[in-house]
C-alpha positions in Angstrom: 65.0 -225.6 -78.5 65.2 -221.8 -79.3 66.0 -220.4 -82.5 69.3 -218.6 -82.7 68.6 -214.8 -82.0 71.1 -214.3 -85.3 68.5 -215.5 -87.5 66.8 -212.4 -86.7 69.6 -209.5 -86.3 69.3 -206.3 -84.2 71.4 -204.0 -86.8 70.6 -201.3 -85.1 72.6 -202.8 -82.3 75.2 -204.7 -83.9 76.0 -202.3 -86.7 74.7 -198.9 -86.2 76.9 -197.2 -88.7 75.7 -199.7 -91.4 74.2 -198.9 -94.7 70.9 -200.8 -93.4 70.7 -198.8 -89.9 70.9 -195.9 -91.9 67.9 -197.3 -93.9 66.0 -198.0 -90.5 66.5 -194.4 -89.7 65.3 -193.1 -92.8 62.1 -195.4 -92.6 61.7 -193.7 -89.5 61.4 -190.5 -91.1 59.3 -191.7 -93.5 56.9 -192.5 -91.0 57.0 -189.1 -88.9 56.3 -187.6 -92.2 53.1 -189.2 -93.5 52.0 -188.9 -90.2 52.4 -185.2 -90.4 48.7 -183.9 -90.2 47.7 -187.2 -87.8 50.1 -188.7 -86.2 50.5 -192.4 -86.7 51.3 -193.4 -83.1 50.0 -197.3 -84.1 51.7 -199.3 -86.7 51.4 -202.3 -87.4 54.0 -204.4 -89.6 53.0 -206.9 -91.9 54.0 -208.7 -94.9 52.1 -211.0 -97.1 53.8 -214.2 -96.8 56.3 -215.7 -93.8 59.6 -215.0 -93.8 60.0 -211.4 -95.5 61.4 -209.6 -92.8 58.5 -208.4 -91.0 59.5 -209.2 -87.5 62.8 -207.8 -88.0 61.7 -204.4 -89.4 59.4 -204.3 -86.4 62.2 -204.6 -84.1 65.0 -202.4 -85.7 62.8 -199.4 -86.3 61.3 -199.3 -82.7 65.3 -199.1 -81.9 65.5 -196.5 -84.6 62.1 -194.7 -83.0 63.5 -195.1 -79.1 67.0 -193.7 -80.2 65.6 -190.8 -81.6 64.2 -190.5 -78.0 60.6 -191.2 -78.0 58.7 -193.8 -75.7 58.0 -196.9 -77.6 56.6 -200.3 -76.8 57.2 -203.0 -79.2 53.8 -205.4 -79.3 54.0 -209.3 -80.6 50.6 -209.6 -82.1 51.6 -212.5 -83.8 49.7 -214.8 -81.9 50.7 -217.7 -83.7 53.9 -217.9 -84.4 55.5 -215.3 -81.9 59.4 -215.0 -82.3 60.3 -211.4 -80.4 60.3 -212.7 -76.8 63.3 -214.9 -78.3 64.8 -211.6 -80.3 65.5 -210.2 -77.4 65.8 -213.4 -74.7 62.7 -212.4 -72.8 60.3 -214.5 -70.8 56.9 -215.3 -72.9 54.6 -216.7 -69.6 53.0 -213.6 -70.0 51.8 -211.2 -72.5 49.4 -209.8 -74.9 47.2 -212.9 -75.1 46.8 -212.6 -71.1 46.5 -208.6 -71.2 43.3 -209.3 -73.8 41.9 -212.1 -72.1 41.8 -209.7 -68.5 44.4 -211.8 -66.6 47.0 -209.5 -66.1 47.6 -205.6 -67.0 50.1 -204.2 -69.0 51.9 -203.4 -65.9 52.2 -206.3 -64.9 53.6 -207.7 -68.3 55.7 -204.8 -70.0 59.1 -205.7 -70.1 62.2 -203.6 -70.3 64.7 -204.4 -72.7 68.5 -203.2 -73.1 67.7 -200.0 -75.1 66.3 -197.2 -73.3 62.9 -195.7 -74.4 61.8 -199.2 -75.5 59.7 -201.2 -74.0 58.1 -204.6 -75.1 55.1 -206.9 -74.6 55.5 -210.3 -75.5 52.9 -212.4 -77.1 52.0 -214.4 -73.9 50.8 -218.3 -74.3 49.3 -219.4 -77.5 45.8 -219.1 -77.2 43.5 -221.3 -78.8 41.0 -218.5 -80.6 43.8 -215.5 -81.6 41.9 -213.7 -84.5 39.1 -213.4 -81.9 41.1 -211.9 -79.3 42.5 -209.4 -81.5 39.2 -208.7 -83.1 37.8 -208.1 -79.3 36.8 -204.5 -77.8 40.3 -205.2 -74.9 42.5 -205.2 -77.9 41.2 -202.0 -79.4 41.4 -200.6 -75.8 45.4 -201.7 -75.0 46.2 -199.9 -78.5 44.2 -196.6 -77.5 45.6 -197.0 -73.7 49.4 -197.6 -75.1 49.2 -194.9 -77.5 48.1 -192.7 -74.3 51.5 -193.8 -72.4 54.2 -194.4 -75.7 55.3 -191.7 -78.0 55.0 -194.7 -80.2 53.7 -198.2 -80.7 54.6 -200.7 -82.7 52.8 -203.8 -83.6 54.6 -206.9 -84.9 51.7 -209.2 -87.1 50.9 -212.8 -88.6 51.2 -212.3 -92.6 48.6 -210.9 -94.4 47.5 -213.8 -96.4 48.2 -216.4 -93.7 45.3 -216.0 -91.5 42.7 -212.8 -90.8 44.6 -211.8 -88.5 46.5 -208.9 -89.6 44.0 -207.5 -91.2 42.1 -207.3 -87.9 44.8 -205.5 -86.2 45.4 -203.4 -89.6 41.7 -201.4 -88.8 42.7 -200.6 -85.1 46.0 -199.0 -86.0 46.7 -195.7 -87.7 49.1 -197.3 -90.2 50.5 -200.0 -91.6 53.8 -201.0 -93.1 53.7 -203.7 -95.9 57.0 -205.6 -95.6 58.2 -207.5 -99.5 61.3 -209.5 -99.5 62.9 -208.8 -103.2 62.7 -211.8 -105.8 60.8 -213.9 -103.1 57.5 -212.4 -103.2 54.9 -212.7 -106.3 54.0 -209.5 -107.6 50.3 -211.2 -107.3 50.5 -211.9 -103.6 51.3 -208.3 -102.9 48.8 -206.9 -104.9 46.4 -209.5 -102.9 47.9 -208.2 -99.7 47.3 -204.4 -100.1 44.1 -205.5 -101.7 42.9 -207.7 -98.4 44.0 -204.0 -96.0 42.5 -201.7 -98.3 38.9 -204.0 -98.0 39.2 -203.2 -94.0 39.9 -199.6 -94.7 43.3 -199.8 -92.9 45.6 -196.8 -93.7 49.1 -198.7 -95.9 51.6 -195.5 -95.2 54.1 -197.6 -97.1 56.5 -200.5 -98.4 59.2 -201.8 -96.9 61.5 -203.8 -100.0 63.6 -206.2 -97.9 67.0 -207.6 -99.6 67.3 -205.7 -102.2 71.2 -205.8 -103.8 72.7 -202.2 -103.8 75.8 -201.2 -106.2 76.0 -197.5 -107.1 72.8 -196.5 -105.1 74.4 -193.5 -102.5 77.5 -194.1 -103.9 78.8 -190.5 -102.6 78.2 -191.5 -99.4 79.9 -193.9 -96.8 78.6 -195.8 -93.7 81.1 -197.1 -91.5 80.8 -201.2 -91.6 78.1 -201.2 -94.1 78.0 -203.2 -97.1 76.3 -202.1 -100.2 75.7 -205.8 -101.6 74.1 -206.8 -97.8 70.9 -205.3 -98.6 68.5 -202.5 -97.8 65.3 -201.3 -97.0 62.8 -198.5 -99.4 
């Protein structure tokens, strides 16, 4: 049975006036700016542990990217636990693990989803081997060959100090966002994190801090539907 999509919202969709859409955008600026002598048309999103809000970042700022009107394609490199085909109620026969393994192009696979300017490639089936197929010379080719027809990919990746995995994907890239859910995560496991990317020389452009309860912070200001206590991204 599928998870319900609510579990991971599209706030970009649902509530685009919000407090947190507004912190989407401004993580979107953040990007464009420390990509502002080489442009960081990779990312990869991360986080150390499950549950943090990884995939959801991934998701609402490639809406905040494509609404700002650049090309993206939204990649599930999660090869083990791939949600986004459900996030947005997409097929998942097909996909990244088939693209790597020569079965199928991206052509053949890219999928279309209700915003314009975003695009998205699904995980495909499960494979058996998944940190060698993302270490493997195809995967370094897609990112080089998507970054040649998107203004902007984005990469959606197992937890840092899960499996190897991320950390793979983290040298191919030309950043990487660390995603830390507020009074979940262990100051120690994050340190380990950004210690386990800097050791592969991958380029951390910043932290996302997921949940984190807002009372007076932008108090002069006033988004439409938002909620202060909901939470927010910095």
């Amino acid at each position: 049975m599928r998870r319900q999509t609510s579990e991971w919202p599209i706030v970009m969709s649902s509530n685009p006036q919000s407090f947190i859409s507004e912190a989407y955008r401004l993580l979107r600026t953040n990007v464009e700016f420390a990509g502002f002598e080489k442009k960081n048309k990779s990312i990869l999103i991360t986080s150390s542990q499950p549950r943090e809000g990884k995939t959801t970042t991934a998701v609402n700022v490639a809406i905040a990217f494509a609404q700002s009107g650049k090309r993206v394609v939204l990649v599930d490199a999660d090869l083990r636990k791939p949600v986004i085909h459900e996030i947005f109620n997409k097929h998942n026969r097909g996909g990244l693990s088939n693209i790597i393994a020569g079965q199928n192009t991206v052509a053949e696979l890219l999928q279309e989803t209700p915003f314009e300017n975003l695009s998205l490639i699904t995980s495909g089936p499960i494979p058996p081997n998944p940190s060698e197929m993302l270490a493997s010379q195809a995967m370094t080719e897609l990112i080089a060959d998507l970054e040649e027809s998107f203004d902007m990919v984005i990469i959606d990746g197992a937890p840092v100090l899960a499996v190897s995995d991320a950390q793979i994907v983290a040298a191919k890239v030309n950043g990487v966002i660390l995603v830390a859910q507020s009074g979940v995560v262990k100051k120690q496991k994050l340190v380990k994190a950004k210690a386990c990317l800097d050791h592969v020389k991958a380029n951390v452009i910043g932290t996302v801090l997921n949940h984190v309860k807002v009372k007076s912070l932008y108090d002069s200001y006033h988004f439409a539907n938002g909620s202060k206590e909901a939470g927010a991204l910095s």
